[in-house]
VEXTOR-760576 format. One record per residue (C-alpha): x, y, z; residue in one letter; residue number from 1. Coordinates in steps of 0.5 Angstrom, whole numbers. Layout:
residues N
<node><x>X</x><y>Y</y><z>Z</z><residuo>A</residuo><num>NUM</num></node>
...
***
This chain:
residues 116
<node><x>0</x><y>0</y><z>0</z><residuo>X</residuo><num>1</num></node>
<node><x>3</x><y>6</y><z>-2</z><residuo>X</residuo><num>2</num></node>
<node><x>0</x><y>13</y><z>3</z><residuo>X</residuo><num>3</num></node>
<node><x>-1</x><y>18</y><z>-4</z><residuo>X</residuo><num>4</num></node>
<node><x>-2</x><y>24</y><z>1</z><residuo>X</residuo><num>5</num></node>
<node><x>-4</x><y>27</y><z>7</z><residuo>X</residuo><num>6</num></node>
<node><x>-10</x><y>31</y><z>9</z><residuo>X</residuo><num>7</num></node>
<node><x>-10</x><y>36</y><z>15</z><residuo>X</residuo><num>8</num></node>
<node><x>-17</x><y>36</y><z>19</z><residuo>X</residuo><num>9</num></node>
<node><x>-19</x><y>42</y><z>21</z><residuo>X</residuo><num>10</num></node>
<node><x>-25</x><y>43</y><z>26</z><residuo>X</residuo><num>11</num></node>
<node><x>-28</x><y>51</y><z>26</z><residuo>X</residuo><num>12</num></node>
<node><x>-34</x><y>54</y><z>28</z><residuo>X</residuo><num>13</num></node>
<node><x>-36</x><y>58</y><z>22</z><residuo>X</residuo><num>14</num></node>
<node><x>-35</x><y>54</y><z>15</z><residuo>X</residuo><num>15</num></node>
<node><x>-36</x><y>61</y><z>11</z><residuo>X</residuo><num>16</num></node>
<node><x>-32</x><y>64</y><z>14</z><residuo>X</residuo><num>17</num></node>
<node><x>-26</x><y>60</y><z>14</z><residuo>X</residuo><num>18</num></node>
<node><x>-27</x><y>58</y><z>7</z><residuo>X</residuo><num>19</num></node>
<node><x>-24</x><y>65</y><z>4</z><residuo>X</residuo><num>20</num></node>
<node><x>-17</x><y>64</y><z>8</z><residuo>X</residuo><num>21</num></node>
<node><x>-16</x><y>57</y><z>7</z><residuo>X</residuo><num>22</num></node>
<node><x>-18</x><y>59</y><z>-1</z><residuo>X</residuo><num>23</num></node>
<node><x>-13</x><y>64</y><z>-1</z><residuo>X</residuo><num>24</num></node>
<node><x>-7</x><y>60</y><z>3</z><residuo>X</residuo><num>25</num></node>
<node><x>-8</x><y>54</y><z>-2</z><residuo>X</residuo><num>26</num></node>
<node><x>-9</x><y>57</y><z>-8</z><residuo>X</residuo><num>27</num></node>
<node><x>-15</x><y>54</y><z>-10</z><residuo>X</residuo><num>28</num></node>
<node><x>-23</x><y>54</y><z>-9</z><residuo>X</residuo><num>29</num></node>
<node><x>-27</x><y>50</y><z>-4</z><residuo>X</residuo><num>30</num></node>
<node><x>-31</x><y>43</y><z>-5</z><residuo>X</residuo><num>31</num></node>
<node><x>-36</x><y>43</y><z>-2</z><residuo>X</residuo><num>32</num></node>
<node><x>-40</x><y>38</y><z>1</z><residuo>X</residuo><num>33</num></node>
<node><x>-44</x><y>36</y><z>7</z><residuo>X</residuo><num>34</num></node>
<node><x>-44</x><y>28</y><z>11</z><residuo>X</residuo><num>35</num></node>
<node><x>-48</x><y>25</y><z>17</z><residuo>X</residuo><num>36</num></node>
<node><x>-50</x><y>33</y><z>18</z><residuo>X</residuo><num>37</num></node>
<node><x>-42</x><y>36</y><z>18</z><residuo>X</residuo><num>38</num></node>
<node><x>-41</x><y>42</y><z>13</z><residuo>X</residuo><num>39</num></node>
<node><x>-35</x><y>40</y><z>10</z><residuo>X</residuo><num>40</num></node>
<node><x>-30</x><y>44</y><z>5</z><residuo>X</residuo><num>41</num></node>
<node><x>-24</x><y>41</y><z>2</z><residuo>X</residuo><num>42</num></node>
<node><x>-19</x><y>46</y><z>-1</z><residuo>X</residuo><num>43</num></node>
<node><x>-12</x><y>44</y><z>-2</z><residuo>X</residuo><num>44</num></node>
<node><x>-9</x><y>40</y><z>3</z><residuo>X</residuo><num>45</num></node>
<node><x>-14</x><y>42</y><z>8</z><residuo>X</residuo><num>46</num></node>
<node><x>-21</x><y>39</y><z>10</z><residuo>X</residuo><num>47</num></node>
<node><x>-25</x><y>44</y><z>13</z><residuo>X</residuo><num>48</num></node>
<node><x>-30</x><y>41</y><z>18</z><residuo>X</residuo><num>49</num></node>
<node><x>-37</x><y>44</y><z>22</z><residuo>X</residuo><num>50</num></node>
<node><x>-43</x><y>42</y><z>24</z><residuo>X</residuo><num>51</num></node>
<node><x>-46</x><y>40</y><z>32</z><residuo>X</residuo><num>52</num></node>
<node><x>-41</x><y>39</y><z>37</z><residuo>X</residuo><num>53</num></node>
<node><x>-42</x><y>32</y><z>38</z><residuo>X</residuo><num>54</num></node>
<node><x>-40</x><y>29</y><z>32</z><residuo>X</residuo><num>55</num></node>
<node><x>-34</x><y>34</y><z>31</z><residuo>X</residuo><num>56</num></node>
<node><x>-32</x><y>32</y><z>38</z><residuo>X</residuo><num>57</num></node>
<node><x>-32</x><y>25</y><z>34</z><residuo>X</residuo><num>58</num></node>
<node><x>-28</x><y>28</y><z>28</z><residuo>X</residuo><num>59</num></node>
<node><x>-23</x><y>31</y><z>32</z><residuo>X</residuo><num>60</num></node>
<node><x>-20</x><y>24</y><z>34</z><residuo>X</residuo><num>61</num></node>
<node><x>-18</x><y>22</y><z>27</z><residuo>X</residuo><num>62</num></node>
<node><x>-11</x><y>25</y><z>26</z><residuo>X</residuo><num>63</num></node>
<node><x>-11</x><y>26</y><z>19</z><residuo>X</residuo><num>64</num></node>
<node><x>-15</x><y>23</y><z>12</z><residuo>X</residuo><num>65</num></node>
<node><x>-9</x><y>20</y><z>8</z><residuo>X</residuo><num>66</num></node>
<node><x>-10</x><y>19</y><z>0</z><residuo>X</residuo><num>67</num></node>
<node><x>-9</x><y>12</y><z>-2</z><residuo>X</residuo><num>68</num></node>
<node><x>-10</x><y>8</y><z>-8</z><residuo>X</residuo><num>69</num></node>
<node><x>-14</x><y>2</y><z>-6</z><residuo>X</residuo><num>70</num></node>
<node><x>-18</x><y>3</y><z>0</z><residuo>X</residuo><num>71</num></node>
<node><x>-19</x><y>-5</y><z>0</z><residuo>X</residuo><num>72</num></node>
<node><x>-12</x><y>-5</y><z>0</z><residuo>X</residuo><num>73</num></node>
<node><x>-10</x><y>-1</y><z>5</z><residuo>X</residuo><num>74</num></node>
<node><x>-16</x><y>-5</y><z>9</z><residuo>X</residuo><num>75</num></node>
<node><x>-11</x><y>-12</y><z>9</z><residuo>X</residuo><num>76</num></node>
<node><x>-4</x><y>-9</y><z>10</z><residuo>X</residuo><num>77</num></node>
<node><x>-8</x><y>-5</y><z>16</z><residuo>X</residuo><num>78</num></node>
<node><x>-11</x><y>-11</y><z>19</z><residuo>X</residuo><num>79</num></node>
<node><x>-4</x><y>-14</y><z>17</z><residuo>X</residuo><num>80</num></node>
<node><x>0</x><y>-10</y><z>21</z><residuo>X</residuo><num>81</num></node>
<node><x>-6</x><y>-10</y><z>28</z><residuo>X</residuo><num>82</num></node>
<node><x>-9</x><y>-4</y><z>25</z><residuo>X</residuo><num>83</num></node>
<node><x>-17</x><y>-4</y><z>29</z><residuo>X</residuo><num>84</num></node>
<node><x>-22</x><y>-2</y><z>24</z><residuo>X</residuo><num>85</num></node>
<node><x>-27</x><y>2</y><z>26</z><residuo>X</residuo><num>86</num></node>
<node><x>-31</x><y>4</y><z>21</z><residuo>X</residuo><num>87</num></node>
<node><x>-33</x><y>3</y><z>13</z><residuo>X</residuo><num>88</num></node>
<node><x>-30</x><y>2</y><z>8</z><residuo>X</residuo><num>89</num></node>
<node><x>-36</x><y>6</y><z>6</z><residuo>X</residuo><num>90</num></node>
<node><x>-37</x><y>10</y><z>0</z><residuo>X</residuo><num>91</num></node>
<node><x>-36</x><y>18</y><z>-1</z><residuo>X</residuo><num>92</num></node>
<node><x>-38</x><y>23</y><z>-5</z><residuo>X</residuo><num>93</num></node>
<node><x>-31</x><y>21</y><z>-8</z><residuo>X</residuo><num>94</num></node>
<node><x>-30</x><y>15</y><z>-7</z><residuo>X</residuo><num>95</num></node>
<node><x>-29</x><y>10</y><z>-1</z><residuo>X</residuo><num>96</num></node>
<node><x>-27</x><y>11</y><z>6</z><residuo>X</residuo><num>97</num></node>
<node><x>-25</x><y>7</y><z>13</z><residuo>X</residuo><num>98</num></node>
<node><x>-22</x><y>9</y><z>19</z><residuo>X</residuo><num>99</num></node>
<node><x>-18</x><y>6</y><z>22</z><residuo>X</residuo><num>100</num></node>
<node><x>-14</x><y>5</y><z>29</z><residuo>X</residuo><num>101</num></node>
<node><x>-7</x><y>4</y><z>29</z><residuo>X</residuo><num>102</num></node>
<node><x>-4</x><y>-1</y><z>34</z><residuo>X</residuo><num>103</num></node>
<node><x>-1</x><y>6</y><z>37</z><residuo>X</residuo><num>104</num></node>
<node><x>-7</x><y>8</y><z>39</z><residuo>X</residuo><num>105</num></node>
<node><x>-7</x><y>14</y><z>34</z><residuo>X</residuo><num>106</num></node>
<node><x>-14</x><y>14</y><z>28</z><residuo>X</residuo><num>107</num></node>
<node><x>-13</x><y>16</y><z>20</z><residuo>X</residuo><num>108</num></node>
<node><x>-17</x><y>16</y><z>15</z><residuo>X</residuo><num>109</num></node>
<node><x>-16</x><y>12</y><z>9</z><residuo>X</residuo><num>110</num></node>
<node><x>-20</x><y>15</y><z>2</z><residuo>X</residuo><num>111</num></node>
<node><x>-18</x><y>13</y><z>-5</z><residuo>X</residuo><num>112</num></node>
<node><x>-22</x><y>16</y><z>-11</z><residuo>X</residuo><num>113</num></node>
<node><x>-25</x><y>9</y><z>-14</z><residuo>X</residuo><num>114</num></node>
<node><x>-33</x><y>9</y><z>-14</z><residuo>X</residuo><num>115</num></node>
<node><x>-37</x><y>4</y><z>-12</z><residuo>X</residuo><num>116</num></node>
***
């Protein structure tokens, strides 16, 4: 499996207004999209994240999206290596995803860009 890139997470309060910074420190114009009730801004390598306190408090947790070629594939050699699935794979509006907890204790997710 081989990590294509990283994603960093950021938790804000109020999306629209985020989205102008990070648009101009990127270089480039948001993606928006919205999952289980989370306003969600992808704009360069940063994924931007608002909505109810509980389930930011969840999104928190995760460490960073990294960009996988197969998420199948990442799933067996994370599995292989003592890796705790705890969600997915499941589809995105990209792709797929799954969350995994590393045997340190620290959780990722893994995405890929292959539809279902």
């Amino acid at each position: 499996m081989e990590i294509q890139g990283a994603t960093l997470r950021v938790c804000v309060d109020d999306l629209d207004s985020a989205i102008p910074f990070y648009e101009r420190l990127a270089g480039g114009r948001a993606l928006r999209f919205e999952r289980g009730g989370v306003q969600v801004a992808a704009i360069g390598c940063f994924l931007l994240m608002s909505g109810p306190a509980a389930e930011i408090e969840v999104l928190r947790k995760v460490a960073a999206t990294l960009a996988v070629a197969d998420v199948d594939e990442a799933h067996t050699v994370l599995t292989g290596l003592g890796a705790e699935i705890v969600a997915g794979p499941v589809p995105t509006p990209v792709g797929r995803n799954l969350i995994a907890r590393h045997p340190d204790g620290a959780v990722y997710e893994y995405v890929d860009r292959r539809r279902p």
